[in-house]
C-alpha positions, 0 to 999 in steps of 0.5 A: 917683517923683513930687515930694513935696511937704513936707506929703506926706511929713511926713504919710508918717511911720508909725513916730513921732508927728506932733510928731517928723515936724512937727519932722524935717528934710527934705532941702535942695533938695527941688525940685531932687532927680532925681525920675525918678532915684528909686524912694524918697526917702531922705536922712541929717540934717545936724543929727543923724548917727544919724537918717535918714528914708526915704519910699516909695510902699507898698501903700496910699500913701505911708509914711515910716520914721525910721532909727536909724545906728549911730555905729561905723564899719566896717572899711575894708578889707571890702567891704559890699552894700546889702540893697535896691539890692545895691550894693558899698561899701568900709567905712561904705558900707553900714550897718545901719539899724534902724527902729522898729516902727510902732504898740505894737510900736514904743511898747514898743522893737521894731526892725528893721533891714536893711544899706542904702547908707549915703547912701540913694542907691540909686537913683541907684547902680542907675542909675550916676548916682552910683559907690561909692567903691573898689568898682565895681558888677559887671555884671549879667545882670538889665536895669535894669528887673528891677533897679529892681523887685527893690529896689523889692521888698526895699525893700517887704518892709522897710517891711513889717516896719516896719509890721506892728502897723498892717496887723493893725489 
């Protein structure tokens, strides 16, 4: 992924109004993050624990997403896998993270949600820059490449549900 600039991914935010993207906290250290590491930007806010954000390039440019976190923790003793880097975690590794729809849909409480590495680091995972806590990532028949692109692809067909009202338009 290239580095995105404040103002490019303020600007990305399909699913909330241009006031809550203005006033949404961007990750600290932006220009130190490893960019060449990253299929999308995706972090948690510090301020708020129940928000995290996640931006992409997607079809037509760049698309940013508010994420709703659900404040429950999940069993210690399961095992949970992301649904986009299919990363194993222990516990509250993975959560469900709902986005708003974009447009009406969204205006009028639509949602949609997908289990995702709880710190949105799976890039960082896929690559073994980063280790799941008590769960070591299987081995995988598939090259890193083929990995890379099938997250890059179920992360695609999430923001595309998200985005649903807008492409009709």
């Amino acid at each position: 992924m290239r580095a995105l600039t404040d103002p490019e991914i303020r600007a990305s935010f399909v699913n909330c109004s241009k006031g809550e993207a203005r006033r949404l906290n961007l990750p600290r250290g932006l220009a130190e993050l490893p960019w060449e590491d990253l299929d999308f930007l995706g972090w948690r806010d510090q301020g708020a624990p129940d928000r995290a954000y996640l931006v992409a390039e997607h079809r037509d440019g760049l698309v940013g997403v508010t994420l709703r976190v659900p404040s429950f923790r999940r069993s210690l003793t399961k095992t949970n896998v992301c649904s986009l880097c299919v990363t194993a975690h222990a516990g509250s590794g993975v959560a469900l993270l709902t986005a708003r729809r974009a447009g009406a849909a969204g205006r009028e409480g639509n949602t949609v949600g997908t289990y995702i590495c709880a710190d949105l680091a799976c890039s960082l995972y896929l690559r073994g820059r980063k280790k799941s806590a008590a769960v070591t990532r299987p081995n995988e028949s598939l090259p890193l490449e083929e990995q890379i692109a099938r997250t890059v692809a179920n992360l695609d067909a999430f923001l595309a549900q998200v985005r649903t009202d807008t492409l009709a338009a």
